[in-house]
TORKOL-4160 file (C-alpha; in steps of 0.2 Angstrom, whole numbers, padded with zeros to 4 digits, m for minus):
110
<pt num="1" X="m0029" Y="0000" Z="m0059"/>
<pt num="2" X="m0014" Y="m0012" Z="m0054"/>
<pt num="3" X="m0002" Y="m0014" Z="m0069"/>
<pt num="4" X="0004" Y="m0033" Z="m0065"/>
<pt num="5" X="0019" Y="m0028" Z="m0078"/>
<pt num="6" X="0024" Y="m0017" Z="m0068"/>
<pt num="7" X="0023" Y="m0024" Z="m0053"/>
<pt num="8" X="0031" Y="m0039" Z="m0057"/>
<pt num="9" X="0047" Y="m0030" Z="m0064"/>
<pt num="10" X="0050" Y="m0019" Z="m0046"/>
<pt num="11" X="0049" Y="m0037" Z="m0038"/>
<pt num="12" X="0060" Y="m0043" Z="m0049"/>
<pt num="13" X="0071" Y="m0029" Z="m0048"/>
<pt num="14" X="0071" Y="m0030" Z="m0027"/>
<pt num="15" X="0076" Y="m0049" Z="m0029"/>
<pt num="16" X="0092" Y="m0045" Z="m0042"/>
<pt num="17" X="0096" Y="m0031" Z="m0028"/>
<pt num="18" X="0094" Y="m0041" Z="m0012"/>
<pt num="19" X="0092" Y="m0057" Z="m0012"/>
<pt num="20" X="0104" Y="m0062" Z="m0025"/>
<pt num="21" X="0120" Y="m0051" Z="m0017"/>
<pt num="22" X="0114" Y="m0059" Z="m0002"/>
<pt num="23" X="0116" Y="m0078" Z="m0009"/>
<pt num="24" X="0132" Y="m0075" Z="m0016"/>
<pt num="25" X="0137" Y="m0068" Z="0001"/>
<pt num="26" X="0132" Y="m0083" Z="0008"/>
<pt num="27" X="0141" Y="m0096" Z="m0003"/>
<pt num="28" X="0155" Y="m0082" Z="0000"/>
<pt num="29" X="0155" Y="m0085" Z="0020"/>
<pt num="30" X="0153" Y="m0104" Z="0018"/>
<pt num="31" X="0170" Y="m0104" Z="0011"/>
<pt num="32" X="0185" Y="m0110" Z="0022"/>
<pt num="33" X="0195" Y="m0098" Z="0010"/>
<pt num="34" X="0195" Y="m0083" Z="m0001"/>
<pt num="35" X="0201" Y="m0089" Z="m0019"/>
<pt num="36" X="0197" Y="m0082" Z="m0036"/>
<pt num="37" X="0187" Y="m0100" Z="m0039"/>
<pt num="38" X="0177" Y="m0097" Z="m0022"/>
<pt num="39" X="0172" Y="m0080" Z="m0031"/>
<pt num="40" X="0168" Y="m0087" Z="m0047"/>
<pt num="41" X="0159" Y="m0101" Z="m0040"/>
<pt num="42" X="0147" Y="m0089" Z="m0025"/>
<pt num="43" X="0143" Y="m0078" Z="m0043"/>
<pt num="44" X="0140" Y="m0094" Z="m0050"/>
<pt num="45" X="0127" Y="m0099" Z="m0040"/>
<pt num="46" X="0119" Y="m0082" Z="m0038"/>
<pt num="47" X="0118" Y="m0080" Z="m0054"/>
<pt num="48" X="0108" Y="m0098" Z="m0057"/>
<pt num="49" X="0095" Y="m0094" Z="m0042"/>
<pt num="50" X="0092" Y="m0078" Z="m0052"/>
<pt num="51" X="0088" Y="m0086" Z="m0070"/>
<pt num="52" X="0077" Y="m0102" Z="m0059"/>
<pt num="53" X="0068" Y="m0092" Z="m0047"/>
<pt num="54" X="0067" Y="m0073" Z="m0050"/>
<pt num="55" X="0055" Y="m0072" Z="m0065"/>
<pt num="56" X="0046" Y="m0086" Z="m0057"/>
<pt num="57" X="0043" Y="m0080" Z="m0042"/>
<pt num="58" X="0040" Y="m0061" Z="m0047"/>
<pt num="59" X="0026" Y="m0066" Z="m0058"/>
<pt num="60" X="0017" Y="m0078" Z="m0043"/>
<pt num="61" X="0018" Y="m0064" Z="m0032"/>
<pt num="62" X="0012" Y="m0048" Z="m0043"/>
<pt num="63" X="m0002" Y="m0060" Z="m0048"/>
<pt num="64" X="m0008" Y="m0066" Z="m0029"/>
<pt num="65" X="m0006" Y="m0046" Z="m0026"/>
<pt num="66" X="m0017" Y="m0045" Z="m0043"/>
<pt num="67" X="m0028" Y="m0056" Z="m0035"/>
<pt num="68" X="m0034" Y="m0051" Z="m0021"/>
<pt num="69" X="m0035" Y="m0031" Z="m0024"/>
<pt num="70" X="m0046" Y="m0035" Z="m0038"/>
<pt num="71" X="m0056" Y="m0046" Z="m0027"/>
<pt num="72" X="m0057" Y="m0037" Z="m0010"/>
<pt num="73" X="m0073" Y="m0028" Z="m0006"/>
<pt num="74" X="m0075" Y="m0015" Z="0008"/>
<pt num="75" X="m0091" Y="m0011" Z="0017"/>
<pt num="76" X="m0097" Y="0002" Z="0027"/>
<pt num="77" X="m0112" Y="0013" Z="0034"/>
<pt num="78" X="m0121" Y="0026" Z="0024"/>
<pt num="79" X="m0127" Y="0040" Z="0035"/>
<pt num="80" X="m0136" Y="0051" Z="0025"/>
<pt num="81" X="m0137" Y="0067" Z="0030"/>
<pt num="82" X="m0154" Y="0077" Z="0037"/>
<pt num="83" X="m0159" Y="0059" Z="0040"/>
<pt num="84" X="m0157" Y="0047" Z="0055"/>
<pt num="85" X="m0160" Y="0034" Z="0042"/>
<pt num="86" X="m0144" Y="0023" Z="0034"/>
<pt num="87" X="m0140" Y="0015" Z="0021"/>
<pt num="88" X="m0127" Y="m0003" Z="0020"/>
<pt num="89" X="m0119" Y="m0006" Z="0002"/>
<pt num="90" X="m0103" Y="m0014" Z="m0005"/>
<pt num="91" X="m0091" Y="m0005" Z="m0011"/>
<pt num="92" X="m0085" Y="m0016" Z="m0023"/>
<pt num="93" X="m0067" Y="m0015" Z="m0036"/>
<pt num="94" X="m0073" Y="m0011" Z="m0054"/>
<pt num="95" X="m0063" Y="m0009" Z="m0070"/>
<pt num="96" X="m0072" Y="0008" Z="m0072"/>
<pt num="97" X="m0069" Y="0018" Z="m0059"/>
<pt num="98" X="m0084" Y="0028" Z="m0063"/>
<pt num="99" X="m0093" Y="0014" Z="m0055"/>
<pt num="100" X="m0083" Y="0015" Z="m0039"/>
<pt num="101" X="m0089" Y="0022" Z="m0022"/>
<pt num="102" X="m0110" Y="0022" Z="m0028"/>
<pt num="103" X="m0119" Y="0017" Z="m0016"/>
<pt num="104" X="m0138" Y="0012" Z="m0020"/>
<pt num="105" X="m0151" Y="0025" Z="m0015"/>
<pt num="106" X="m0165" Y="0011" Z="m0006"/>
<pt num="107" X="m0171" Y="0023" Z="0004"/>
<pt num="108" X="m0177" Y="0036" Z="m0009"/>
<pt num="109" X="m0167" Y="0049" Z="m0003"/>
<pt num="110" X="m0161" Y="0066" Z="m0014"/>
């Protein structure tokens, strides 16, 4: 099974190590001028888009991935063998994964 914890803490540790550098070497660039104020101020910044959006944004995404692998379904053909005869089922995603990957014999076949 997913762990959303999980999850939701790598994304939130590929934000702090991308997307917050990045910001402050943005704000960085955006100056006319290096000064130790410029410096403070790019951190600054960084630093306030990490405590607003990180968390935030880490949890909405680990969920919507939560989501949807929880939710997806895959479907296929049966060919059972010594048989020209098939069976169609869902495969569906179940808690127990002793559940997972039987398909229903409607045919009667052993």
């Amino acid at each position: 099974m997913l762990n959303v914890d999980g999850l939701k803490e790598q994304i939130m540790q590929t934000i702090k190590d991308v997307v917050i550098p990045a910001i402050k070497e943005i704000e960085l660039a955006r100056q006319p001028n290096k000064s130790e104020i410029g410096e403070q101020q790019a951190e600054q910044i960084a630093n306030t888009f990490d405590e607003l959006v990180t968390e935030p944004l880490a949890d909405n995404i680990a969920n919507a991935i939560d989501y949807y692998i929880k939710n997806m379904a895959i479907t296929g053909t049966i060919i059972t063998v010594g048989s020209p005869a098939t069976q169609t089922a869902v495969i569906t995603s179940m808690p127990t994964p002793v559940a997972n990957g039987k398909v229903p014999n409607t045919l009667g076949i052993s």
